[in-house]
C-alpha positions as CSV (number, residue, x, y, z in Angstrom):
1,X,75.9,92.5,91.1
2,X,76.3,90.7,88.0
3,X,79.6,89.3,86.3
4,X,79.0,88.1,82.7
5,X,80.5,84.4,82.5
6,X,82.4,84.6,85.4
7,X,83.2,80.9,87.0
8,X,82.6,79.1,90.2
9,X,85.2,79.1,92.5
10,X,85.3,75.3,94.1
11,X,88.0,75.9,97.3
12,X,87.9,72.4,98.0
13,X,90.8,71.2,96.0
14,X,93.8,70.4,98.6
15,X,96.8,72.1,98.2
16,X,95.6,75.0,96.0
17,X,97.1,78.0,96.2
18,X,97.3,82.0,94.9
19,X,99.6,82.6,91.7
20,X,99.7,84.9,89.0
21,X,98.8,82.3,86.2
22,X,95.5,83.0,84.3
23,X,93.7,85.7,84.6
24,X,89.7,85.4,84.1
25,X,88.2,89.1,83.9
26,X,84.2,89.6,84.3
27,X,82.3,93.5,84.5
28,X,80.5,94.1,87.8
29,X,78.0,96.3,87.8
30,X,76.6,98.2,90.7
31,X,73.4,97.1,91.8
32,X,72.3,101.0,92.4
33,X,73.8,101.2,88.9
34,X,75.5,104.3,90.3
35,X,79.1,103.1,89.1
36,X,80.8,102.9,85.9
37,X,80.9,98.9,85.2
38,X,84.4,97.6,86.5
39,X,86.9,94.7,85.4
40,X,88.0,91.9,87.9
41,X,90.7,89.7,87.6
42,X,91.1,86.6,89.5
43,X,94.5,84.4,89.2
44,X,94.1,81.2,90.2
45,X,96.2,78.3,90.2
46,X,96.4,74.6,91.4
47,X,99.9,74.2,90.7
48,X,101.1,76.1,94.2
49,X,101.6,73.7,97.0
50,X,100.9,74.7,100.1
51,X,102.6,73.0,102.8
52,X,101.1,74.7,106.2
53,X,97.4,74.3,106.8
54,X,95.6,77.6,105.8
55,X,93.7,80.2,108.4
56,X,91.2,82.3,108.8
57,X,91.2,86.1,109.0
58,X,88.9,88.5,109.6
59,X,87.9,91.3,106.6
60,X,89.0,94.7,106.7
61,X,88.7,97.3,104.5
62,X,88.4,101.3,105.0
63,X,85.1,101.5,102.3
64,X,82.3,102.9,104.0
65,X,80.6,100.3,103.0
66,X,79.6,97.4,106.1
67,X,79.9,94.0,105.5
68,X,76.1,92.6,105.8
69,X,77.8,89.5,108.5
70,X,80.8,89.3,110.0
71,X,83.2,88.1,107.1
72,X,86.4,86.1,106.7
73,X,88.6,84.9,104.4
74,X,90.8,81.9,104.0
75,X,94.2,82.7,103.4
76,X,98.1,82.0,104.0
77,X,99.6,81.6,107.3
78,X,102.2,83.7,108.3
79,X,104.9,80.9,107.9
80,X,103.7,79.8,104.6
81,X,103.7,83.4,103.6
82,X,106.9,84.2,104.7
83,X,108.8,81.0,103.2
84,X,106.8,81.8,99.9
85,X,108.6,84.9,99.8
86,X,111.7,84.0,100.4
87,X,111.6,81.4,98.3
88,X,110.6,83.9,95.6
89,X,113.6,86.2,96.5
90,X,116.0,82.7,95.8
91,X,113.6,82.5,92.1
92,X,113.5,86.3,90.5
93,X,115.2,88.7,93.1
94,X,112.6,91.1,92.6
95,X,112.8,94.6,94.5
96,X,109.3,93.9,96.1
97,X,110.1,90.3,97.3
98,X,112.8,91.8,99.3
99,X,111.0,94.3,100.8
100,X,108.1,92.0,101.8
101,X,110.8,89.6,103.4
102,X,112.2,92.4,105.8
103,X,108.9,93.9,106.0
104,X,107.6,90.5,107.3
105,X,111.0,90.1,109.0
106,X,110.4,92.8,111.4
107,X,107.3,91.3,112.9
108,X,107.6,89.6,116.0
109,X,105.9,86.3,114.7
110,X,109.4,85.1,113.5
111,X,110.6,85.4,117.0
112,X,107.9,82.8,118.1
113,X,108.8,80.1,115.5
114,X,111.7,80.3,113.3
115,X,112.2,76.9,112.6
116,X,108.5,76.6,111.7
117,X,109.7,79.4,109.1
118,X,112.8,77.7,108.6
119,X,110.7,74.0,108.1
120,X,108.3,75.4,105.7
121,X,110.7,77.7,103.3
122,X,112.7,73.9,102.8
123,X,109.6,72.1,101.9
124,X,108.6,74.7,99.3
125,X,112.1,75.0,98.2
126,X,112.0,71.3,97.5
127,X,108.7,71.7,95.7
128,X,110.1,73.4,93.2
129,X,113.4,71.5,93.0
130,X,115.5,74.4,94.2
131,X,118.0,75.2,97.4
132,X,116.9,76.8,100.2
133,X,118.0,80.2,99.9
134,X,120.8,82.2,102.4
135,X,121.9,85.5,102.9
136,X,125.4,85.0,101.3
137,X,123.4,83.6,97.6
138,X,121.2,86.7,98.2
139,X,123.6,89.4,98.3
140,X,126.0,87.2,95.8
141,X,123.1,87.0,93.1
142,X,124.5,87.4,89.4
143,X,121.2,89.8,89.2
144,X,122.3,92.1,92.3
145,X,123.3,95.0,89.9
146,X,119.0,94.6,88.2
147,X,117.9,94.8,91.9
148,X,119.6,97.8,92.5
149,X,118.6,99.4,89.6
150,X,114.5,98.7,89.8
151,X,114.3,99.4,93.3
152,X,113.0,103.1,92.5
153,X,111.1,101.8,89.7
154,X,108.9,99.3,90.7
155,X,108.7,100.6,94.1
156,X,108.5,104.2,94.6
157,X,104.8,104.0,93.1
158,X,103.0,101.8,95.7
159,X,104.3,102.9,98.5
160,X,104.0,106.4,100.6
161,X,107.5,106.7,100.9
162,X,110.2,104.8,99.7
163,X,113.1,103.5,102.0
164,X,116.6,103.2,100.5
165,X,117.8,99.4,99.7
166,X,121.2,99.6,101.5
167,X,119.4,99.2,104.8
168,X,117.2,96.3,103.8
169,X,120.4,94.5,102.1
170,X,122.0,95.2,105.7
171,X,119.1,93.3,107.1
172,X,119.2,90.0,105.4
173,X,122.7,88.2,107.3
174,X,121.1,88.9,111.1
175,X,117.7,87.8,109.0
176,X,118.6,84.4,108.1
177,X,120.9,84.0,111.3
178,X,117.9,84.1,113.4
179,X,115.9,82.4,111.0
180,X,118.5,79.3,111.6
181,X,118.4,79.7,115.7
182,X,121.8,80.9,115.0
183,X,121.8,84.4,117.1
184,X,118.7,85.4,120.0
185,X,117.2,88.6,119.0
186,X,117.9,92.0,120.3
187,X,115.4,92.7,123.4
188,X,115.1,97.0,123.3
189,X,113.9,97.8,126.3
190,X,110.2,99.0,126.2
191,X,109.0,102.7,126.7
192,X,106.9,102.8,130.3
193,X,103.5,103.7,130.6
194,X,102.3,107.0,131.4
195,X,100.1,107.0,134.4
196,X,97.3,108.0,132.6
197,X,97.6,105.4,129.4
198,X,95.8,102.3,129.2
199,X,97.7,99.7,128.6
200,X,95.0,97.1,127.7
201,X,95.5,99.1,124.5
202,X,97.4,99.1,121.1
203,X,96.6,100.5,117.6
204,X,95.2,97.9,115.0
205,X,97.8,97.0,111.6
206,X,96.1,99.9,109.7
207,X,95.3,102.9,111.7
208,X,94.4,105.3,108.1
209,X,93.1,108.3,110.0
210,X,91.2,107.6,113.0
211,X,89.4,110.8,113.2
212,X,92.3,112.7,114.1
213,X,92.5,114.9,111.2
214,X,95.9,113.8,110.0
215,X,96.9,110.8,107.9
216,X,98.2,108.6,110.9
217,X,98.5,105.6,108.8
218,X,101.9,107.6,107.3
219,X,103.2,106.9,111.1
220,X,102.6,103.6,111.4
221,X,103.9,103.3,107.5
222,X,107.2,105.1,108.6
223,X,107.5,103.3,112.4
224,X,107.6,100.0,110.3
225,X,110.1,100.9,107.7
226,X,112.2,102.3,110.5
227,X,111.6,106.1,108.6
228,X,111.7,109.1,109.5
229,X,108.5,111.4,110.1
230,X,108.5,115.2,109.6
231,X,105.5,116.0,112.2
232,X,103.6,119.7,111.7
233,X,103.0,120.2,115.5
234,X,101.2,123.7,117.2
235,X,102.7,125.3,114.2
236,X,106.6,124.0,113.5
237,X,107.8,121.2,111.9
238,X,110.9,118.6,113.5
239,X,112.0,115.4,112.5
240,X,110.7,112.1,114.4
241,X,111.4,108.7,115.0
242,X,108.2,107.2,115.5
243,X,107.7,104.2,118.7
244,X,104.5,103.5,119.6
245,X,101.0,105.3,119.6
246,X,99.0,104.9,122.8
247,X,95.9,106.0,124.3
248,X,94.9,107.3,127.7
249,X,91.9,106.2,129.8
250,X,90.4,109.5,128.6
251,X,90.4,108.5,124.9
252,X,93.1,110.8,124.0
253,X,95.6,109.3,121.5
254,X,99.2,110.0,122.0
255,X,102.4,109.7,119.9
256,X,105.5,108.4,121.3
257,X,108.8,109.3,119.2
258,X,112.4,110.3,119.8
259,X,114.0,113.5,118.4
260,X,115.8,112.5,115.6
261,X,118.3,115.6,116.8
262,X,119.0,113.4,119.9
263,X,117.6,115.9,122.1
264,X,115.4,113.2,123.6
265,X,112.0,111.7,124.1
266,X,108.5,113.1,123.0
267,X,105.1,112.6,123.7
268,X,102.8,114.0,120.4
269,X,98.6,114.6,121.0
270,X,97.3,113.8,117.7
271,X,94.9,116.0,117.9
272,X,97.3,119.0,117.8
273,X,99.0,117.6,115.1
274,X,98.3,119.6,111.7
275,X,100.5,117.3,109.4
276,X,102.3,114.3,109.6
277,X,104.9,113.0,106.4
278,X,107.2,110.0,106.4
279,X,110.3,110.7,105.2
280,X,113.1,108.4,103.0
281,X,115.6,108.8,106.1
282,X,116.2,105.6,108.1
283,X,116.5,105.8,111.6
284,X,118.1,102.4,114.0
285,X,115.5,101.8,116.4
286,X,116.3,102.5,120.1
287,X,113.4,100.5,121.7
288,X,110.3,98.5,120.3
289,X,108.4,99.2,117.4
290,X,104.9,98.7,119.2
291,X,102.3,99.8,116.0
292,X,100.5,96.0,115.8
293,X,100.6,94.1,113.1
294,X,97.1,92.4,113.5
295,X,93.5,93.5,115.7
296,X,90.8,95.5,115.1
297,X,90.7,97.9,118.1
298,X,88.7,101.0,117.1
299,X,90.0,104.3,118.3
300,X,87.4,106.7,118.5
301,X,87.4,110.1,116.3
302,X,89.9,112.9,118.1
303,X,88.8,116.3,118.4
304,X,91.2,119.3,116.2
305,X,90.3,121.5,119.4
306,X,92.0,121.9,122.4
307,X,88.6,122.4,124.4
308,X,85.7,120.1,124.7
309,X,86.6,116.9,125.5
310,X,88.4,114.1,124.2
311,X,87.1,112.1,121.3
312,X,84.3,114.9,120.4
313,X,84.1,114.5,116.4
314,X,84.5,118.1,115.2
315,X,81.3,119.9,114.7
316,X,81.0,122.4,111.8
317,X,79.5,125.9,112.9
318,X,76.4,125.0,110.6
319,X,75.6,121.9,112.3
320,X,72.3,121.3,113.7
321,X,72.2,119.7,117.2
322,X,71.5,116.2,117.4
323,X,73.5,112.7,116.3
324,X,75.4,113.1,113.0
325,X,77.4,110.4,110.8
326,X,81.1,111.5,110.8
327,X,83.1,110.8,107.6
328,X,86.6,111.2,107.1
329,X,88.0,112.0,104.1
330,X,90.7,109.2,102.5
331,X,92.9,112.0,100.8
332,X,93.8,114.6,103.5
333,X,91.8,112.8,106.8
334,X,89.9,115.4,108.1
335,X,86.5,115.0,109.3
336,X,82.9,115.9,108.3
337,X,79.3,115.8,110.3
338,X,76.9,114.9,108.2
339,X,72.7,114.4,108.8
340,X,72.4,111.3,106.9
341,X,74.8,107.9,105.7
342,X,76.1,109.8,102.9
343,X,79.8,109.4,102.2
344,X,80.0,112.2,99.3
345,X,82.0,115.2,100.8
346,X,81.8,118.9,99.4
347,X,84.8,120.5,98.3
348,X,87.3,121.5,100.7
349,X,90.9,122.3,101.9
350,X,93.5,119.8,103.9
351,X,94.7,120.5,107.0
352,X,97.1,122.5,105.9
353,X,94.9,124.6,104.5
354,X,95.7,123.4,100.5
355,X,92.9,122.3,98.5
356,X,91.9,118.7,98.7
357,X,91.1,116.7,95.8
358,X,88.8,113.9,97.9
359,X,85.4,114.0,97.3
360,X,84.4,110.6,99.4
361,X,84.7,109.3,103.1
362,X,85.2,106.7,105.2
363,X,82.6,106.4,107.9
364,X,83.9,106.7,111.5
365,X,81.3,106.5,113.6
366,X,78.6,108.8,115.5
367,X,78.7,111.8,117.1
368,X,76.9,113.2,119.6
């Protein structure tokens, strides 16, 4: 890889932090000289105080490309994080600095250490010479009526679905109540175990497909936005509130949800799912959201057939007998054996049987 005049990043200087201030761009080329030379841009700042030591997190990434050690990265803490954003919301008001708040809001690391939060959002506040923001100068903002209006704009194209703003306004009063120690939080009581589910297990923060076939990482996308799902299942389609995905002792994953009809509980195989879609209706959640926000517990690939056994990687009926490398595609998630480490896929339909414009894979593991 080469980058023509790029810089050396020193991360020694104290207090340096991540901003959108100057952006230095470089071409890197691929060392098998198979890609089309790219642009990076890095924005770097020493202006940003940071005022919570950082930490370090692991490297994920769904390329089927493997990291050659085990790789880290030094980054914000979640309380820095969180009072960076809210102190952004206080600064510009922007549509995605709300939804990160209540996004971040609805993990259950402010439940462990609110006035941490609460600590760190004043110190940066200070920083910068402003107040600490609240609810009430939130929702009384002179720029209210510009938040409203770009909500659509500048959000609807990065993520899979986009939620409504009413119910993330809503959020912000109980937000900053439990952020002051001011009301407890709302314990939903838990769904129970099946008898046959292990409950040493729980899905990692991005699922993508897992070798099931069908886009799970639209669940977990919808179960965190507290959206609707419109689930394809054995051939008809209802709508789902999505709880908690969970896996048996047999390797079989299974979906939680509640009817969004009211006409109770439901327990999903993913691997007689055909399509999964999160929808822009909200739903109130009636126990825990339980799709992690951090690990990296693998699930292993899910068979489309109802015989054979349970996390067999589908087996085209030209495939010779022996170990294969199973890919998944990252448009339409279903799965292909191939002979050799070769993430290129042929041309092919999604599981709904409409052609599929994704030509590359994300390895998923062995089969045998």
């Amino acid at each position: 890889m080469s980058i023509p005049g790029a810089c050396v990043l020193d991360t020694r200087f104290p207090g340096a932090g991540v901003a959108a201030v100057k952006a230095l761009p470089g071409e890197v080329d691929s060392v098998l000289g198979m890609l089309q030379p790219a642009r990076v841009k890095l924005d770097i700042t020493a202006n940003e105080t940071v005022v919570r030591p950082p930490v370090l997190r692991d490297i994920r990434h769904p390329y089927p490309d493997a990291l050659p050690v085990h790789g880290q990265v030094r980054c914000y803490s979640f309380e820095e994080l969180f009072a960076a954003k809210l102190r952004a919301m206080a600064q510009r008001g922007r549509p995605r600095d709300l939804y990160d708040i209540v996004d971040l809001f609805r993990r259950n690391d402010l439940r462990l250490y609110p006035e941490v939060i609460l600590a760190a959002l004043v110190e940066k506040c200070a920083v910068k010479d402003i107040s600490a923001p609240t609810a009430l100068t939130i929702l009384n903002d002179e720029r209210r009526a510009e938040l409203t209006a770009d909500w659509t704009n500048m959000l609807s194209h990065q993520l899979p679905a986009l939620p409504p703003l009413e119910p993330f306004l809503e959020v912000l009063p109980t937000l900053f109540a439990r952020l002051n120690g001011e009301v407890t939080f709302e314990e939903l009581p838990p769904r129970s175990y099946a008898r046959d589910e292990d409950q040493g297990w729980s899905p990692p923060a991005t699922v993508w497909g897992w070798g099931a076939g069908v886009p799970l990482e639209a669940v977990r996308f919808a179960a965190t936005n507290h959206l609707l799902v419109e689930l394809t299942y054995k051939g008809s389609r209802r709508l789902i509130e999505p709880y908690t995905l969970r896996r048996t002792r047999a390797g079989r994953l299974m979906l939680h949800a509640e009817r969004a009809d009211n006409s109770g509980h439901r327990t999903y195989a993913v691997d007689q799912m055909q399509a999964v879609k999160a929808t822009t209706t909200p739903f109130r959640p009636r126990m825990p959201i339980e799709f992690s926000s951090h690990g990296s517990l693998h699930a292993p690939p899910q068979s489309r057939s109802t015989t054979g056994r349970a996390g067999q990687a589908p087996l085209s009926r030209s495939s010779p007998s022996g170990p294969r490398h199973v890919y998944q595609c990252v448009v339409c998630g279903r799965e292909f054996a191939h002979q050799t480490r070769n993430s290129a896929l042929r041309r092919h339909n999604d599981p709904g049987g409409y052609p599929c414009q994704g030509r590359r894979g994300v390895y998923v593991g062995m089969a045998y």
